[in-house]
BADO-749286 format. One line per 2 residues: number of its first residue (from 1); for each residue x, y, z of C-alpha. Coordinates in nm, 4 decimals. Example, Ala and Ser with C-alpha at 12.3 -4.5 7.8 and 13.67 -1.06 7.14 Angstrom:
<atoms>
1> 1.2300,-0.4500,0.7800; 1.3670,-0.1060,0.7140
</atoms>
This chain:
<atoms>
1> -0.9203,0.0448,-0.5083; -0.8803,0.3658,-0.3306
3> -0.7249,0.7170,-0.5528; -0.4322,0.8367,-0.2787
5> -0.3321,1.1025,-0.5328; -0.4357,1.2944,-0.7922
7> -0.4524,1.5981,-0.9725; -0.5396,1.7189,-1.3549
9> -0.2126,1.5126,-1.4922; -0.1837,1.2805,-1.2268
11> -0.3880,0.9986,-1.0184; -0.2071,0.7262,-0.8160
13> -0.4209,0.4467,-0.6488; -0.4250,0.1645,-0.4430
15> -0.4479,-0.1717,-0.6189; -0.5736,-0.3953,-0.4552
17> -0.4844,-0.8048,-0.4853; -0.6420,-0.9560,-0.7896
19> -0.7003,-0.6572,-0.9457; -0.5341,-0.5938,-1.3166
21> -0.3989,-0.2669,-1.4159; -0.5020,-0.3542,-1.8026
23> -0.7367,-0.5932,-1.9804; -0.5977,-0.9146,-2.0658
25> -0.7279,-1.2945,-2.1685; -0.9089,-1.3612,-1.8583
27> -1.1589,-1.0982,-1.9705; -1.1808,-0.9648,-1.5745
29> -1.2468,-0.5827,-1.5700; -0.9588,-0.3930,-1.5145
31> -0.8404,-0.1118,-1.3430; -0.8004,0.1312,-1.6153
33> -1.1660,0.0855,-1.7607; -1.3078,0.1224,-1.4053
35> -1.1235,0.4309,-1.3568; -1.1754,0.5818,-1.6992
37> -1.6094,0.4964,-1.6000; -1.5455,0.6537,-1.2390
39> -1.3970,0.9804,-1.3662; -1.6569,1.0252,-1.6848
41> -1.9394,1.0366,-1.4309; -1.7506,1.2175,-1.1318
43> -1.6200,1.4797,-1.3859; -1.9682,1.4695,-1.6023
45> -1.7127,1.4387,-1.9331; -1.9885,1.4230,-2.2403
47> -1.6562,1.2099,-2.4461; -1.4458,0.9011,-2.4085
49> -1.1836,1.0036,-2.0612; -0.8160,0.9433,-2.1427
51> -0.6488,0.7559,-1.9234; -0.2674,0.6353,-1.9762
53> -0.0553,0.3519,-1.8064; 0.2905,0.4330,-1.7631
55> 0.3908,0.1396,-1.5821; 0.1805,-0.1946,-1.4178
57> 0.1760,-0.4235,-1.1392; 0.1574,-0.7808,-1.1624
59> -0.2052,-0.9458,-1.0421; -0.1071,-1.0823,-0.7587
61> 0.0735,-0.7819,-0.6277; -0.0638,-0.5009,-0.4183
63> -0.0099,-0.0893,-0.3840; 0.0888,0.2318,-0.5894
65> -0.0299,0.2362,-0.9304; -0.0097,0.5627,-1.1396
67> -0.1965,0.6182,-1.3979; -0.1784,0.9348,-1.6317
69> -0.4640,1.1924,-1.7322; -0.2936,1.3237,-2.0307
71> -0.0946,1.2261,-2.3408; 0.1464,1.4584,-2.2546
73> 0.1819,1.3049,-1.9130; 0.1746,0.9711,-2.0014
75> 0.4619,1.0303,-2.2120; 0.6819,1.1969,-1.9783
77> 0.5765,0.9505,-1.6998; 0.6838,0.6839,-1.9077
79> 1.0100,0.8221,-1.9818; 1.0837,0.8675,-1.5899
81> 1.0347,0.5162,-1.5125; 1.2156,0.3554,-1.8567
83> 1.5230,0.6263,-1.7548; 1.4912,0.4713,-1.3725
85> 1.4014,0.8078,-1.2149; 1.1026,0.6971,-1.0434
87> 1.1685,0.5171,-0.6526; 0.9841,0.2683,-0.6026
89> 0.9748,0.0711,-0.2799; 0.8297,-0.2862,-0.2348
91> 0.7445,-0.4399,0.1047; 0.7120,-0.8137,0.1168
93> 0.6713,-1.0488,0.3690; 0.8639,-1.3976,0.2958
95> 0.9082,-1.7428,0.4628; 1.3095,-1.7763,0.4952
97> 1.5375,-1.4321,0.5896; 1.7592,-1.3297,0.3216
99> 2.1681,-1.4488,0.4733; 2.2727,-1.1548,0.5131
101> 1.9651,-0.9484,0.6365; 2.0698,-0.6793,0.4041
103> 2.2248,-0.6981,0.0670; 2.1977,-0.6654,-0.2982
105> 2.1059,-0.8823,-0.5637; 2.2248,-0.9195,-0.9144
107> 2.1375,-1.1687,-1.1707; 2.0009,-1.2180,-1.5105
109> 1.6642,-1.3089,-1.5788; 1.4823,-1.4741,-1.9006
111> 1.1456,-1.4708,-1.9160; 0.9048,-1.7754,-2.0262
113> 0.6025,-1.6175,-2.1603; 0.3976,-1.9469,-2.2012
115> 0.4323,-2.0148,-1.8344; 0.4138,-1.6484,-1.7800
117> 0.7283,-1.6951,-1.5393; 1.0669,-1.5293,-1.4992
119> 1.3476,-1.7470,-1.3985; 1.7568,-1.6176,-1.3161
121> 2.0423,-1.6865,-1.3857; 2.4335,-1.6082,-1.1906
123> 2.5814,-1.5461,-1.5142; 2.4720,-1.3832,-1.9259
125> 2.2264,-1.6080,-2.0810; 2.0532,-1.5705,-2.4415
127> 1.8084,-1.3157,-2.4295; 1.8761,-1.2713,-2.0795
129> 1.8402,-0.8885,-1.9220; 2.0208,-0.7688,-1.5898
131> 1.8325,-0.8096,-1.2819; 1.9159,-0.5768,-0.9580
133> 1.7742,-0.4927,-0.6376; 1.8564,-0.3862,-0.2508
135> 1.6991,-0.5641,0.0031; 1.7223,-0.5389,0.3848
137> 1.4700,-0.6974,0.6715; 1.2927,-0.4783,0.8382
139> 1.1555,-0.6902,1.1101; 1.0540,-1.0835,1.2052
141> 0.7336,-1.2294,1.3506; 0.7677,-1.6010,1.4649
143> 0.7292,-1.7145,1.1070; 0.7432,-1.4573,0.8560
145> 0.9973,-1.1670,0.7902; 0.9364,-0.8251,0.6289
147> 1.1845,-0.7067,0.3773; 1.2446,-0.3740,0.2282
149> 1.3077,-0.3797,-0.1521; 1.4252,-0.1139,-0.3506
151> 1.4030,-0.1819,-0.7526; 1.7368,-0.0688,-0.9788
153> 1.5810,-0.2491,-1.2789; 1.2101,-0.3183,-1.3606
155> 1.1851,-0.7035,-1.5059; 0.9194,-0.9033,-1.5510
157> 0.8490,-1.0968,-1.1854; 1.2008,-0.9480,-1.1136
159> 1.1245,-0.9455,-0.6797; 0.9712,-1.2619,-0.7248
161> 1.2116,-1.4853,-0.8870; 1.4997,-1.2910,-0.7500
163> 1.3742,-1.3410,-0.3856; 1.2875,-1.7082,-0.4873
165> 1.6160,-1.7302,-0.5903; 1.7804,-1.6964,-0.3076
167> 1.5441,-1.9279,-0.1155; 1.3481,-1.6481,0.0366
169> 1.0327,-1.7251,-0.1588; 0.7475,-1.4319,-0.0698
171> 0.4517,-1.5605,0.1138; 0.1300,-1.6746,-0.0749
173> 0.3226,-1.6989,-0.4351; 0.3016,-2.0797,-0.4958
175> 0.4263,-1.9985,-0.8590; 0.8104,-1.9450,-0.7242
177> 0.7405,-2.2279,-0.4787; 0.5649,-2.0897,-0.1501
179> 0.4293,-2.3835,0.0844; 0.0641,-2.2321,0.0467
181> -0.1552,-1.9788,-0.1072; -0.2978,-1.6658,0.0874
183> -0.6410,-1.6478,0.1671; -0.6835,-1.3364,-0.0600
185> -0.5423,-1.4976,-0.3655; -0.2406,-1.2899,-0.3364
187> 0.1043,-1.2615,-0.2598; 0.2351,-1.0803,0.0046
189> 0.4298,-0.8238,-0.2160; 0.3151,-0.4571,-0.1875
191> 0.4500,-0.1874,-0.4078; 0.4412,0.0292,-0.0050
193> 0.5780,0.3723,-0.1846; 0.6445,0.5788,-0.4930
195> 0.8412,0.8623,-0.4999; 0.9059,1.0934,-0.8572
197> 0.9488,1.4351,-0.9821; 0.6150,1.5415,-1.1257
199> 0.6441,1.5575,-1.5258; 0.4686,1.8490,-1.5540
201> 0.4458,2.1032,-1.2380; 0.8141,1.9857,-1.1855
203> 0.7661,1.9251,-0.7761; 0.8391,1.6179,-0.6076
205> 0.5423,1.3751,-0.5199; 0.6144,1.0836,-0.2460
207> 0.2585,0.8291,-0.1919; 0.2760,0.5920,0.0426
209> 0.0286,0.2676,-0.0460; -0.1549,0.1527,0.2866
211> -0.1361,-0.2277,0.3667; -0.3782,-0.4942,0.2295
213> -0.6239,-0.5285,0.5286; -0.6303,-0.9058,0.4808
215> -0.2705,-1.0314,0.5033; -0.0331,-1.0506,0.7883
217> 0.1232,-0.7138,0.7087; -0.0387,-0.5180,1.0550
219> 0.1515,-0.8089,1.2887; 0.4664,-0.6317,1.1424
221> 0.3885,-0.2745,1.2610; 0.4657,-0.3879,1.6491
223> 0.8382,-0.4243,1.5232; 1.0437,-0.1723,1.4978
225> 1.1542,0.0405,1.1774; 0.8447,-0.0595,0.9818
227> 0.7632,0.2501,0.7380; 0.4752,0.4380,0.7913
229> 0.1623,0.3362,1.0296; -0.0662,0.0910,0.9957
231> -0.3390,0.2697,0.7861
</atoms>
């Protein structure tokens, strides 16, 4: 996990594959906690450090994670992302090209919580929310292919059962039906850049996520029109 922003409202980090944003069943130590630890001793804070979670990433998933250092951030934070003002760009690296190699995707998508799994749907199911991204490829290796996502709607698994979908299943995520899992655990899915106006000194801030070191990511940056460098 490495902090690639922060300030005294503010801090946006790295996650890294397997890591979770908040405690859950498995009882792992999370992201939060570890953070809320590595401040109280940086900062020498005597009390219990606040630390607020506006939004999350799923386990498997890599890249940008903000987290807020006040109430009053937290809140606003929180409102940017539920009223979509937050960009968020995904890169993921999948088995099968998207036909055609740019496009968007719209479904609706019901969630099973017991298999913790999101599947969609062409048409309005029961309890079924809208589901929409853009996608384009931004290059091709002899096996793989890098796409470009761009969220419109934040659902649960959205990328990955959307992509899965379409038969373009992301590499590594044998839930949606990959042929095998990565050697990190993970899926090749990493949430590459966030972009946002800040909630409280009202400038813009753009962080760009560097790339897990142990995927297939770096074979990409030889290609053309990959964002960013390899760091």
């Amino acid at each position: 996990m490495t902090i690639l922003y922060e300030d005294n409202h503010l801090m946006v980090v790295n996650k890294r594959v397997s890591d979770i944003v908040q405690g859950d069943i498995s009882g792992d130590a999370s992201l939060d906690v570890l953070l809320k630890e590595f401040i109280r001793v940086r900062d020498h804070k005597p009390g219990e450090v606040f630390l607020g979670i506006p939004h999350r990433l799923d386990r498997p998933v890599s890249g940008a994670v903000v987290f807020a250092k006040t109430s009053k951030a937290l809140s606003r934070m929180a409102a940017l992302f539920k009223e979509r003002e937050v960009e968020k760009i995904y890169h993921a690296i999948v088995e099968k090209c998207p036909q055609p190699e740019s496009g968007t995707l719209e479904h609706f998508i019901t969630r099973n919580t017991k298999q913790n799994k999101s599947y969609i749907h062409p048409n309005e199911v029961p309890d079924s929310k809208k589901a929409v991204l853009h996608y384009h490829k931004l290059a091709s290796s002899d096996h793989y292919h890098l796409l470009e996502i761009t969220l419109e709607t934040g659902r649960h698994h959205q990328i990955r059962a959307q992509l899965a979908g379409i038969g373009s299943v992301i590499k590594g995520d044998r839930k949606y039906g990959a042929k095998r899992t990565n050697k990190n655990g993970g899926i090749s899915l990493h949430a590459r850049k966030i972009s946002f106006i800040h909630p409280v000194k009202g400038e813009r801030v753009e962080v760009l996520a560097p790339y897990p070191k142990m995927d297939i990511f770096p074979v990409f940056f030889r290609k053309k029109d990959v964002i960013g460098s390899q760091a």
